[in-house]
N, C-alpha and C positions, 0 to 999 in steps of 0.2 A: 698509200698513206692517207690516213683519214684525218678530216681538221675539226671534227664534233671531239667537242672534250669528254674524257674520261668521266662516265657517270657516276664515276664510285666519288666524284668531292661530291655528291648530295651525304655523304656519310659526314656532312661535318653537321648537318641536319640534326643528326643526332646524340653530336654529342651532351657532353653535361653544361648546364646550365652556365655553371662560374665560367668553363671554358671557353665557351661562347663570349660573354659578356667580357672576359677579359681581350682575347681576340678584337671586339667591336672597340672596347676604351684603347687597344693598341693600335689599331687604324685611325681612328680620332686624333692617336697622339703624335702621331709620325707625319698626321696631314698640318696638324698645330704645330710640331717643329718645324718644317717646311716654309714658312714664314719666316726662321731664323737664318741667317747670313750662312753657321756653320753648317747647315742641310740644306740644300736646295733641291727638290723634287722636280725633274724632269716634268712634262705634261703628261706624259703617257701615263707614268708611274703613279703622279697624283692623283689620276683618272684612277685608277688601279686602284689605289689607297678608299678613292672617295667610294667607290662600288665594293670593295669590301667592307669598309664601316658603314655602310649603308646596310648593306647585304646583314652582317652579324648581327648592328647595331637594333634590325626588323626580329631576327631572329631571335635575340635577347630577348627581347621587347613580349614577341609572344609566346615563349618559355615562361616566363615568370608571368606573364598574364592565365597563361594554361595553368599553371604551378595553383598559382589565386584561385584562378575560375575551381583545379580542384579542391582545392581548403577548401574553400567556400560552400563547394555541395557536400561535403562530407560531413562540415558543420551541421549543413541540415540538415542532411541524414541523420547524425547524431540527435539531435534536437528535437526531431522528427518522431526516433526513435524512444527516446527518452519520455516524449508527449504519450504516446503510445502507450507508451509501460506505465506511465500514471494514472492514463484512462482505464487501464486494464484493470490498476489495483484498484483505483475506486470504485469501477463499475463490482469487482471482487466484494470488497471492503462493504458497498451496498446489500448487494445480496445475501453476504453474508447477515448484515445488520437486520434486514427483513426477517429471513431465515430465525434468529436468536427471536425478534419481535412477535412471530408467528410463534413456538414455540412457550413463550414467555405466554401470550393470549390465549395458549391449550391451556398450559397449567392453570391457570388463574381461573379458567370456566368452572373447574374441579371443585373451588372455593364454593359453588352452586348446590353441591351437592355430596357436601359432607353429611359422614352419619354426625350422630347425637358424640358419643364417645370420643371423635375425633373436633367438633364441634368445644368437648371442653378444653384443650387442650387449646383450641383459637382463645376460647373467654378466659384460659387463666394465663396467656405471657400478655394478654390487653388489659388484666386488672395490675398484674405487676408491670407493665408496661415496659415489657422488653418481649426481644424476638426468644429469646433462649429457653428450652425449658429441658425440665429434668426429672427423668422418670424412667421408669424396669425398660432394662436396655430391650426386651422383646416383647415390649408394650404391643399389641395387634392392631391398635388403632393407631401406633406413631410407626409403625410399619407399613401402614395403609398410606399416610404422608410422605412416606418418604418415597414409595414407591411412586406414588403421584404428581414427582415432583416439587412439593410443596415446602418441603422441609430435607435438610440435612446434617450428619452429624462428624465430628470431626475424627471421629475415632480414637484410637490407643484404650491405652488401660487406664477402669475407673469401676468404681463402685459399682455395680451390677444396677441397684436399687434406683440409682440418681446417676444413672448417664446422662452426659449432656446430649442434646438437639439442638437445634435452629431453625429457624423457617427463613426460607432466601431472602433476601432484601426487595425483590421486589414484587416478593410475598408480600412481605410484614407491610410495607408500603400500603398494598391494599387491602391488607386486615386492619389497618388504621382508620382508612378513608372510611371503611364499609365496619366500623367497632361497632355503632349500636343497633343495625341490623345481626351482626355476629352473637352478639349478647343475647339476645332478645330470641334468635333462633334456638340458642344454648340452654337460656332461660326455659322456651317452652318443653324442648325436650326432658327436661329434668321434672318437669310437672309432670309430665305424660306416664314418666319412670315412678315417680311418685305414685301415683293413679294406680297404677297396674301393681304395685306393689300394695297398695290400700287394698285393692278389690282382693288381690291373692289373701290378706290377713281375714279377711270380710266371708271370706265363702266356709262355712260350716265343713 
């Protein structure tokens, strides 16, 4: 006959939380009535009482402190995680903005080296002072714009003669800044056209 206790009470190790904790306030309570006239607890018994409200009472104790301890890192995980995924899209959100910026700074070098043709079509939405313009929907020079980047149009159906165009906003933006460089290039080529048209009338 063996006198080591049965190892299976560590299974109470395990149980759930409340049960425990109820267990632990029920040893507390029985040691609290024990005081009272209509219970009186033996020594041994109370001994008994106080080693099992002790025992659960620890037990509780670091249940719910384990329970906490996990909330608590999950939270930061969570937190953690969420940090993360913002740095992500920002870092995202960046690159992309660069990306657009780069892009945006091709296009606009283009403005460098427009022909004459497409050059008017800068000087005449800067005399009427809007980005829109309107002209033969297979104009070669708002073809040349469009394909450039420079300018877009909204589509559907319209008059062949007077489609509309646009030039993008942050085109038009710096065909504003850069107008009387624009003009002045527009201006010269229209002499030059002039010129070459004199001399054609001029040759015998």
């Amino acid at each position: 006959m063996s006198f080591l206790p049965d190892s299976k009470w560590l299974d109470a190790l395990s149980l759930p939380t409340r049960v425990i904790t109820g267990l632990a306030v029920g040893a507390w309570g029985i040691l609290l009535a024990g005081h009272y006239q209509w219970i009186q607890l033996e020594p041994f018994w109370r001994g008994v009482a106080i080693c099992v409200a002790i025992l659960f009472s620890a037990i509780a104790i670091s249940s719910i402190a384990g329970q906490e301890i996990i909330t608590f890192r999950g939270w930061l995980a969570s937190r953690k995680a969420k940090r993360e995924d913002a740095d992500k899209k920002k870092a995202d959100n960046e690159r992309v903005e660069r990306a657009h910026r780069r892009e945006q700074e091709t296009i606009l070098a283009r403005l460098d080296s427009l022909s004459g043709e497409e050059l008017r079509y800068v000087a005449e939405a800067l005399q009427k002072k809007t980005p829109s313009i309107f002209t033969y929907v297979h104009s070669p020079a708002m073809s040349l714009l469009l394909e450039k980047g420079l300018a877009t149009s909204p589509g559907g159906t319209h008059n062949q003669d007077h489609y509309p165009f646009r030039f993008h906003d942050f085109v038009w933006e710096a065909i504003q800044a850069g107008g009387a460089d624009f003009i002045e290039r527009e201006a010269r080529f229209r002499q030059q056209q002039e010129l070459k048209r004199q001399g054609k009338l001029g040759r015998p």
